[in-house]
Structures are given as structure tokens and as C-alpha cells.
Biopython code that builds the backbone (N, CA, C, O; Angstrom):
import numpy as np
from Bio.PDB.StructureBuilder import StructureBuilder

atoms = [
    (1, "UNK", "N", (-19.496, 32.480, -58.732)),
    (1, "UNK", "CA", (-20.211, 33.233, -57.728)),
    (1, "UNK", "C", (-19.826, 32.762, -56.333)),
    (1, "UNK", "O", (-19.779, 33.420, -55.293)),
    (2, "UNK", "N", (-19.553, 31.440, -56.549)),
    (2, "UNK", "CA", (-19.189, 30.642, -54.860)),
    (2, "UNK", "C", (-17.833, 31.781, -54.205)),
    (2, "UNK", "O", (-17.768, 32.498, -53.206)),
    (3, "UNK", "N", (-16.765, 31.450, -55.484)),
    (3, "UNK", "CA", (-15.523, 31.928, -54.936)),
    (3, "UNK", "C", (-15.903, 33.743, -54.469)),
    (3, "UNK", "O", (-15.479, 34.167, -53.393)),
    (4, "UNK", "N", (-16.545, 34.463, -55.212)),
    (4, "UNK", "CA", (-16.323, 35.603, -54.956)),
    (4, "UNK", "C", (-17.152, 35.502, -53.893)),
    (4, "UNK", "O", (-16.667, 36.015, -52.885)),
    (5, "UNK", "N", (-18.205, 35.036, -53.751)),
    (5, "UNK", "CA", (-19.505, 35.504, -51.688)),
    (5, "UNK", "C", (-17.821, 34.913, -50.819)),
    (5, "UNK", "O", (-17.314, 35.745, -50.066)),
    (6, "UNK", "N", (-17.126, 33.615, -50.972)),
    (6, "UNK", "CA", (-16.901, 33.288, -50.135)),
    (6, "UNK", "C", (-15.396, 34.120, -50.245)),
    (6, "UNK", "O", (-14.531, 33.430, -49.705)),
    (7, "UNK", "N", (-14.987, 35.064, -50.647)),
    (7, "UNK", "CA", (-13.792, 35.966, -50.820)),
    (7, "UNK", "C", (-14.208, 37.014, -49.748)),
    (7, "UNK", "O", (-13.502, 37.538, -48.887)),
    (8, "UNK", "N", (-15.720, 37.216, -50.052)),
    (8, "UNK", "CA", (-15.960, 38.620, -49.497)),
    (8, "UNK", "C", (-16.700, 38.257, -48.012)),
    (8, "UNK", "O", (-17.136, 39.156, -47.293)),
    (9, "UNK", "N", (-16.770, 37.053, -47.707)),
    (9, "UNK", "CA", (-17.347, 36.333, -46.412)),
    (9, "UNK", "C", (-15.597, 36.607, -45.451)),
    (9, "UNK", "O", (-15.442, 37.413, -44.534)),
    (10, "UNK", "N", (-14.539, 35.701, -46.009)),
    (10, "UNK", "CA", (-13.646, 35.392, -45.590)),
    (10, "UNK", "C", (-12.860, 36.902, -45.091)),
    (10, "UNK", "O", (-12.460, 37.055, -43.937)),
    (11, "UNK", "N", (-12.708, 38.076, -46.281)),
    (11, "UNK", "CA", (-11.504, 38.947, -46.279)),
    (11, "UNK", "C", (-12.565, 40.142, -45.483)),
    (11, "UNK", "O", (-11.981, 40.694, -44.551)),
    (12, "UNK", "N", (-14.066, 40.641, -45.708)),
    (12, "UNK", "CA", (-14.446, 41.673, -44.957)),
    (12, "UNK", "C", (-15.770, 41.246, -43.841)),
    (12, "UNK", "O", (-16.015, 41.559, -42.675)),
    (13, "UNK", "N", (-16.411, 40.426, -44.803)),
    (13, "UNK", "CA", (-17.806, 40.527, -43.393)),
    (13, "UNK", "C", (-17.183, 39.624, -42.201)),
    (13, "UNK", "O", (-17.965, 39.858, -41.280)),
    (14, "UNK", "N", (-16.457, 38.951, -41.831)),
    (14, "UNK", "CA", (-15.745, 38.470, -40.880)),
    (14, "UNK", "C", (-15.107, 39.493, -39.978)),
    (14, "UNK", "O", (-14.855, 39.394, -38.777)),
    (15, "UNK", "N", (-14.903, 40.477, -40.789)),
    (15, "UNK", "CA", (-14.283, 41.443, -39.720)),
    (15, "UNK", "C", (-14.980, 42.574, -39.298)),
    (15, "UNK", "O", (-14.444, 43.259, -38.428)),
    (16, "UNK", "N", (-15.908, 42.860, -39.674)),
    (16, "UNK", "CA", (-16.731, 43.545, -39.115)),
    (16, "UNK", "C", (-17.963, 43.494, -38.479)),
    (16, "UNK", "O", (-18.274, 42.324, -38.252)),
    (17, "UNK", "N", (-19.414, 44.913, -37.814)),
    (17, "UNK", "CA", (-20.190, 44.556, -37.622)),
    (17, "UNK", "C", (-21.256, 45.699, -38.543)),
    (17, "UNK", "O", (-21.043, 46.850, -38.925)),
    (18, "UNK", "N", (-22.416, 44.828, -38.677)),
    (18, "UNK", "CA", (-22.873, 45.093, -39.646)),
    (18, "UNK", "C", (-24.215, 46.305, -38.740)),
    (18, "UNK", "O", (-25.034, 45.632, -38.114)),
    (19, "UNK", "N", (-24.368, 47.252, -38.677)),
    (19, "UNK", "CA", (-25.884, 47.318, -37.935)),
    (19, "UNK", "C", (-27.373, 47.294, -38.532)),
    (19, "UNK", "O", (-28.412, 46.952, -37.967)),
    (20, "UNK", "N", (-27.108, 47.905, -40.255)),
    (20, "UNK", "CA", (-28.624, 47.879, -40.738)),
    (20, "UNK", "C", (-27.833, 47.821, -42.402)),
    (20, "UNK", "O", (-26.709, 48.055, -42.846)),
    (21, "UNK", "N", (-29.565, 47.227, -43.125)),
    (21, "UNK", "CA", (-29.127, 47.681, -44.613)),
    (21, "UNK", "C", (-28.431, 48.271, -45.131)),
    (21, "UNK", "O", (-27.689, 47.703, -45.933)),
    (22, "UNK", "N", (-28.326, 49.696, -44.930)),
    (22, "UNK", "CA", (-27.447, 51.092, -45.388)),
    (22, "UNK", "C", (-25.906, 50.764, -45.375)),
    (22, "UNK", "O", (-25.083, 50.840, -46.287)),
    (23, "UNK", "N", (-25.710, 50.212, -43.502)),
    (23, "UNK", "CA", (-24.244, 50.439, -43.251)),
    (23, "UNK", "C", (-23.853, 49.446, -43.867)),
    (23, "UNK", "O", (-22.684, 49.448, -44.253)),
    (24, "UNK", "N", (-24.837, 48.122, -44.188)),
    (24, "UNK", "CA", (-24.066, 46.749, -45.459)),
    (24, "UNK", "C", (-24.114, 47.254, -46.923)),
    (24, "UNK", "O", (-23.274, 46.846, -47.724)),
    (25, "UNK", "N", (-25.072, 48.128, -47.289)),
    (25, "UNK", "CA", (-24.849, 48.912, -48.367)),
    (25, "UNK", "C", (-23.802, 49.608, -48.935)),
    (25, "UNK", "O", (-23.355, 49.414, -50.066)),
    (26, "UNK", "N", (-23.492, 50.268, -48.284)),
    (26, "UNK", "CA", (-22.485, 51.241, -48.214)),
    (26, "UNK", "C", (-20.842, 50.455, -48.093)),
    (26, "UNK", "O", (-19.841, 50.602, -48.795)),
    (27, "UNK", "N", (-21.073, 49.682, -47.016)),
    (27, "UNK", "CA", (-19.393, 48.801, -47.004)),
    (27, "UNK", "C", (-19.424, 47.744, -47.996)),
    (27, "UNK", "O", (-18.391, 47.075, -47.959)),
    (28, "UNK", "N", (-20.154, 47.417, -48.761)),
    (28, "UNK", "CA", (-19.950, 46.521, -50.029)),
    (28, "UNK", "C", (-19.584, 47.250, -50.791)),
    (28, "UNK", "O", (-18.599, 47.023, -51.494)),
    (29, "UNK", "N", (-20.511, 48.669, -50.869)),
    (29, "UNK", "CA", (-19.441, 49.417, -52.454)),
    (29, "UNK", "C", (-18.157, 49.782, -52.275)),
    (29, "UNK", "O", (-17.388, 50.091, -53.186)),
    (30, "UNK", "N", (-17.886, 49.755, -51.050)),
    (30, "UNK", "CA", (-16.286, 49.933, -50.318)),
    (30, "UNK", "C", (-15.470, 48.871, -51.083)),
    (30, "UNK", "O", (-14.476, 49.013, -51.795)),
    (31, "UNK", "N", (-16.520, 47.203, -50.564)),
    (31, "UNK", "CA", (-15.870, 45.997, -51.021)),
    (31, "UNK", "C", (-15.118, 46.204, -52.227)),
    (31, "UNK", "O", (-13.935, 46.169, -52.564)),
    (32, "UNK", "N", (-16.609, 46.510, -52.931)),
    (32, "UNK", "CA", (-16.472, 45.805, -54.769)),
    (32, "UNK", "C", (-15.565, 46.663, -54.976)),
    (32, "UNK", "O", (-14.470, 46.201, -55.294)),
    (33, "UNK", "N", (-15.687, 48.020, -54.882)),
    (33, "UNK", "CA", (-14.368, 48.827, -55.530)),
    (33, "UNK", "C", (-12.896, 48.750, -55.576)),
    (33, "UNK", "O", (-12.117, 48.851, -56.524)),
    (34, "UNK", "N", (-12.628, 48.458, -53.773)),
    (34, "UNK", "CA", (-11.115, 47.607, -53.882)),
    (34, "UNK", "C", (-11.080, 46.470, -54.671)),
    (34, "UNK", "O", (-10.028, 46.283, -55.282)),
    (35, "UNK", "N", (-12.237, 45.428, -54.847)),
    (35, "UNK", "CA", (-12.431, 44.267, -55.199)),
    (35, "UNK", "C", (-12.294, 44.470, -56.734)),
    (35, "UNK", "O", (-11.704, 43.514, -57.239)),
    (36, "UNK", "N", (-12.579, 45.217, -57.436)),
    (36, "UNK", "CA", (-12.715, 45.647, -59.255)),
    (36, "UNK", "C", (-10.810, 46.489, -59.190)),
    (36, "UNK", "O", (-9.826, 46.142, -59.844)),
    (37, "UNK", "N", (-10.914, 47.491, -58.271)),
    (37, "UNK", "CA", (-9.573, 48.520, -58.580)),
    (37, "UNK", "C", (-8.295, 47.732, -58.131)),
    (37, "UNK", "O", (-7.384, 47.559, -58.940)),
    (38, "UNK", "N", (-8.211, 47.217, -56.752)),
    (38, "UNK", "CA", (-7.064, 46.845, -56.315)),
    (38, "UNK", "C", (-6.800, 45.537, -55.628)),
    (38, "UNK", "O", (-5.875, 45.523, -54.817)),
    (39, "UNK", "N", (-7.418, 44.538, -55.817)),
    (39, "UNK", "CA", (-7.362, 43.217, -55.269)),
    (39, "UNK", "C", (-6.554, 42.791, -56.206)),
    (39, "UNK", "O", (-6.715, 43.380, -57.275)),
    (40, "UNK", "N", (-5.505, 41.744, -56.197)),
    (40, "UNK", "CA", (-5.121, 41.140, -56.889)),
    (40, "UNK", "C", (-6.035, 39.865, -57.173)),
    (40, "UNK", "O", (-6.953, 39.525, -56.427)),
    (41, "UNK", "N", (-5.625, 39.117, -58.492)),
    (41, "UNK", "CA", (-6.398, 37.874, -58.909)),
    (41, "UNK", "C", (-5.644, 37.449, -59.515)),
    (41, "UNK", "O", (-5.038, 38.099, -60.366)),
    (42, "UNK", "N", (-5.374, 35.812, -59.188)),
    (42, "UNK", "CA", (-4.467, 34.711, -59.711)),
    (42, "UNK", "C", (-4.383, 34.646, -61.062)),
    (42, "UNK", "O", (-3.376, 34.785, -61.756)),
    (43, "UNK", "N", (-6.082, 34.313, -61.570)),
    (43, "UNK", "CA", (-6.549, 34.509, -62.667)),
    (43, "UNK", "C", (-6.076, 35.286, -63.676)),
    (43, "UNK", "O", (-6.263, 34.874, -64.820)),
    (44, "UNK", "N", (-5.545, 36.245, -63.527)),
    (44, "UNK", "CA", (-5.718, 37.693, -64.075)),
    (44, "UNK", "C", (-3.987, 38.188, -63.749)),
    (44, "UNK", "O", (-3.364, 39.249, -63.696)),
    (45, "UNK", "N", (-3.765, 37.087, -63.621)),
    (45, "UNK", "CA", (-1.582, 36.970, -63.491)),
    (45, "UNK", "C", (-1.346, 38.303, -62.586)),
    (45, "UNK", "O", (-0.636, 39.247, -62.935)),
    (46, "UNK", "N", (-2.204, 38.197, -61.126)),
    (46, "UNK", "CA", (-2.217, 39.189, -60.389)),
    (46, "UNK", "C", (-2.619, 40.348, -60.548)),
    (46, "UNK", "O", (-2.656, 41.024, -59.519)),
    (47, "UNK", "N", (-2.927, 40.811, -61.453)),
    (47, "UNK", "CA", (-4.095, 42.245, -61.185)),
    (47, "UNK", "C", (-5.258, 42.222, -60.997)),
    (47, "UNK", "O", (-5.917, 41.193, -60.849)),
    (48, "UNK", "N", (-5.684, 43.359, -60.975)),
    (48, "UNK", "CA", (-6.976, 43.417, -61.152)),
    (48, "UNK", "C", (-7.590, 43.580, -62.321)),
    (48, "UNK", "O", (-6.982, 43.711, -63.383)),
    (49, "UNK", "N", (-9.367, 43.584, -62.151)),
    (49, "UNK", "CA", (-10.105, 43.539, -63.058)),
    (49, "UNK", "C", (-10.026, 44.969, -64.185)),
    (49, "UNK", "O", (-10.353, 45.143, -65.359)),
    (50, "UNK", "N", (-9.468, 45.744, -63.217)),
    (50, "UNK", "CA", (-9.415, 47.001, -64.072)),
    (50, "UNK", "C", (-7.858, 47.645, -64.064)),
    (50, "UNK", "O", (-7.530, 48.562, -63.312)),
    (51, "UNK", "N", (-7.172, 47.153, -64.805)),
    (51, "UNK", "CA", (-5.535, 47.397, -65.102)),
    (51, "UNK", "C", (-5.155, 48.493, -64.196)),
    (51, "UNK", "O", (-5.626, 49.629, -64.260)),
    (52, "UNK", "N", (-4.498, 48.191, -63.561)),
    (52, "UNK", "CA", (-3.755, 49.694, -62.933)),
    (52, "UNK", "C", (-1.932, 49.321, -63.965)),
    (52, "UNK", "O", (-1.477, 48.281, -64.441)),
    (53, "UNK", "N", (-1.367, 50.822, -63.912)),
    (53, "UNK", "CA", (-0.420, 50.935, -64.574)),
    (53, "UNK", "C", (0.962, 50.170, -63.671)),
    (53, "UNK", "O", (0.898, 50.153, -62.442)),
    (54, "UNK", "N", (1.969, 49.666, -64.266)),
    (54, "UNK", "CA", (3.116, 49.284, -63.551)),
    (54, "UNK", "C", (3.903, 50.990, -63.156)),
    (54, "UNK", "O", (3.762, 51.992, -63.858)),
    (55, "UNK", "N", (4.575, 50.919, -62.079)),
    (55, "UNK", "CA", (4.977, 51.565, -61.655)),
    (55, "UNK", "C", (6.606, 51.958, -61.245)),
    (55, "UNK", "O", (7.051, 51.824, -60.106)),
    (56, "UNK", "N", (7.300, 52.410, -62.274)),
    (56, "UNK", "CA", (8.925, 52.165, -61.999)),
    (56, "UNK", "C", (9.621, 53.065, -61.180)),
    (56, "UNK", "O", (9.481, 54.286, -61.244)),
    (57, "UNK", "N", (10.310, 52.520, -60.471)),
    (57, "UNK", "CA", (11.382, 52.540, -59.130)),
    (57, "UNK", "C", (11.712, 54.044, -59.084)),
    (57, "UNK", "O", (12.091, 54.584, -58.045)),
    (58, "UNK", "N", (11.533, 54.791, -60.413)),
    (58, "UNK", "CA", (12.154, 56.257, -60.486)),
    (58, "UNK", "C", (11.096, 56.964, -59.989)),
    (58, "UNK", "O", (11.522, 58.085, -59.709)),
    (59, "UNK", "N", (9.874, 56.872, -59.725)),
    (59, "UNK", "CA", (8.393, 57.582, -59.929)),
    (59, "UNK", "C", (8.839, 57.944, -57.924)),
    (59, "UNK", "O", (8.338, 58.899, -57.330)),
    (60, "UNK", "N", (9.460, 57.316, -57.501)),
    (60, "UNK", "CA", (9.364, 57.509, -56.024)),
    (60, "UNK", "C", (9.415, 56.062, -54.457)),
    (60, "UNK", "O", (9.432, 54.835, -54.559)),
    (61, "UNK", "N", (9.422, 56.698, -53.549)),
    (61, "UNK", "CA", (9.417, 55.585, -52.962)),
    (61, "UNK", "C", (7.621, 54.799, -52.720)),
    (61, "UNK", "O", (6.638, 55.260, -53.301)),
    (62, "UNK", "N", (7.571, 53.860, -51.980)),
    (62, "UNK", "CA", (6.696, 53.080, -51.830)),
    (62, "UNK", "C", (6.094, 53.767, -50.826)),
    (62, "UNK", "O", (6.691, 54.151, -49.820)),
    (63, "UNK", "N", (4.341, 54.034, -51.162)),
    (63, "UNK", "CA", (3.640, 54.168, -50.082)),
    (63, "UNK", "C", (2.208, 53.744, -49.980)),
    (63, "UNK", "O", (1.386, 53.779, -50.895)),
    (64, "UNK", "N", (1.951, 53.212, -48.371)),
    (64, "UNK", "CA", (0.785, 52.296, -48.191)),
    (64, "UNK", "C", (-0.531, 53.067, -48.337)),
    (64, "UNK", "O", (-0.757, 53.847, -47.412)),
    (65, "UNK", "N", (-1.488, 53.002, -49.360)),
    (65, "UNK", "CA", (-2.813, 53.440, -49.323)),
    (65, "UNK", "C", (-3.798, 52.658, -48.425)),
    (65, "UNK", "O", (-3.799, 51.428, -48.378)),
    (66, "UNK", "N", (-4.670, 53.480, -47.686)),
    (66, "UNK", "CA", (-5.765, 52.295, -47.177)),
    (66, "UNK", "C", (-6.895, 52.307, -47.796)),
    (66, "UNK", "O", (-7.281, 53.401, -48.209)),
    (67, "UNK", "N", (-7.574, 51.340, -47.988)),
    (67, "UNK", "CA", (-8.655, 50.408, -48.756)),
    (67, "UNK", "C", (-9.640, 50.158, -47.849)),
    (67, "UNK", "O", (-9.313, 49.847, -46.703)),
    (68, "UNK", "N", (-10.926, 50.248, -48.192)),
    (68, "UNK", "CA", (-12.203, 49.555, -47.400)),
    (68, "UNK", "C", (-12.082, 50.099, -46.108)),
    (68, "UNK", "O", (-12.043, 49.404, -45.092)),
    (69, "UNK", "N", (-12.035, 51.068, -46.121)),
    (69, "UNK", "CA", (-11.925, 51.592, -44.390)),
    (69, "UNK", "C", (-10.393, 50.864, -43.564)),
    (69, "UNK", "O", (-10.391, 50.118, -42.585)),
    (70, "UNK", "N", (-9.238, 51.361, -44.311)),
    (70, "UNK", "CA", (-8.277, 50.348, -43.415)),
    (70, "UNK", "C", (-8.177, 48.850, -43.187)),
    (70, "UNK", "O", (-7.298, 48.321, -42.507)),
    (71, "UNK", "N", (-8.816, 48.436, -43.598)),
    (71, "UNK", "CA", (-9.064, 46.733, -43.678)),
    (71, "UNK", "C", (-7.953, 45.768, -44.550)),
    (71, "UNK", "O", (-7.559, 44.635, -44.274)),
    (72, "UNK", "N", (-7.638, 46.548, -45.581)),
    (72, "UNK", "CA", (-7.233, 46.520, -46.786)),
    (72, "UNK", "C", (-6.043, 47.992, -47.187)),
    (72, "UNK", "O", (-5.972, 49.164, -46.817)),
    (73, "UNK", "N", (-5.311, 47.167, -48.062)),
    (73, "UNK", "CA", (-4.490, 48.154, -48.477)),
    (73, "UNK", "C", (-3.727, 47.667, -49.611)),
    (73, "UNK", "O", (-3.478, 46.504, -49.931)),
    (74, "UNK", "N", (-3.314, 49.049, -50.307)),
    (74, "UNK", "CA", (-2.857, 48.926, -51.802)),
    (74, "UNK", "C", (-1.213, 49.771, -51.533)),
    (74, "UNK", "O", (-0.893, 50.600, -50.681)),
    (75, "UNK", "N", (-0.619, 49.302, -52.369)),
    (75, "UNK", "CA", (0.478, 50.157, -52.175)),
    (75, "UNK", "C", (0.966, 50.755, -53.827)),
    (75, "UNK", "O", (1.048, 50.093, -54.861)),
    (76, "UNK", "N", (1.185, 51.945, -53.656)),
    (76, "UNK", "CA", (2.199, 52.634, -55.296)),
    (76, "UNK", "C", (2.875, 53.510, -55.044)),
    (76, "UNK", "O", (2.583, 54.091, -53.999)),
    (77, "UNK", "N", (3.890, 53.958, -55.706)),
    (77, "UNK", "CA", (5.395, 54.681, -55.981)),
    (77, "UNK", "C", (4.619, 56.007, -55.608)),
    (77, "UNK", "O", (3.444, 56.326, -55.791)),
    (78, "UNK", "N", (5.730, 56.700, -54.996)),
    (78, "UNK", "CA", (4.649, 58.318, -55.416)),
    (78, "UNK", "C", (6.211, 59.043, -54.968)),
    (78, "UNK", "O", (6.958, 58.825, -54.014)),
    (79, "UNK", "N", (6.275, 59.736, -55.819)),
    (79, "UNK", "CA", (7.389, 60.674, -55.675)),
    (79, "UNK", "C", (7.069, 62.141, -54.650)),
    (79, "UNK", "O", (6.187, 62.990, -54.529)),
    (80, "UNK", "N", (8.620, 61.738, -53.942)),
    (80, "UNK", "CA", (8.449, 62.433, -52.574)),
    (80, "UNK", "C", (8.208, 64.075, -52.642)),
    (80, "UNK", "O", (8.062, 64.721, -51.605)),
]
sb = StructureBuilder()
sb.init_structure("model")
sb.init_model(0)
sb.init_chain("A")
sb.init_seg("    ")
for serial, (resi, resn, name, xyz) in enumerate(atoms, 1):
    if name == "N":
        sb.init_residue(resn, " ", resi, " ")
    sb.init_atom(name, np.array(xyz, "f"), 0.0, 1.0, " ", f" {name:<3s}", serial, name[0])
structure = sb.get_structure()
């Protein structure tokens, strides 16, 4: 529990501002979802908690998705 408050201290509430319940409501489910879909974890020989598929070189070139309101970002193949 330490590592993950202090993951989500370090990578989002540091960078933002918070104004009421709702708007911390709301940007945590932002969190957890990149945090479950697309964070990598050491643990977990770099994926995430919920497998995303490998992606080969033929599918297209590389392009940057944004995550958590821009904060964050994921990248996958997507054919042009």
C-alpha cells in the first residue's frame, strides 16, 4: 500500500491542483485506470496489471496516446 499512495503522491498529485472532493474523485479514476491499463510494473516484467497485447512492427508506425489528462502517456503501433 506504501509503494502504490507513494507512486500516486510522486507521478500525479504533485502535479496538480486539487479544488474539491469530486475534482480528486474523478482524477483518481483517471489515476487507477492508467495505473491498472497502462503503467508499466517491474514486478510484472513491465506490464501492466491487465495484459495489453504485444504489438508487431507491421501493425504500423508508433503513436503517442495521452493518459490522465496528458500527464501521462502510452504509446502503440496503429497502422497509418
Amino acid at each position: 500500500m506504501e509503494r502504490l499512495i507513494g507512486s500516486l503522491r510522486r507521478e500525479y498529485l504533485n502535479h496538480l491542483i486539487v479544488f474539491n472532493e469530486s475534482s480528486l474523485r474523478h482524477t483518481l479514476k483517471l489515476y487507477f485506470d492508467y495505473y491498472h491499463g497502462a503503467r508499466t510494473h517491474l514486478s510484472l516484467e513491465k506490464d501492466a496489471p491487465e495484459t495489453r497485447p504485444v504489438h508487431p512492427p507491421e501493425l504500423g508506425s508508433v503513436v503517442e496516446l495521452p493518459e490522465v489528462g496528458g500527464l501521462h502517456h502510452r504509446y502503440e503501433r496503429r497502422a497509418a
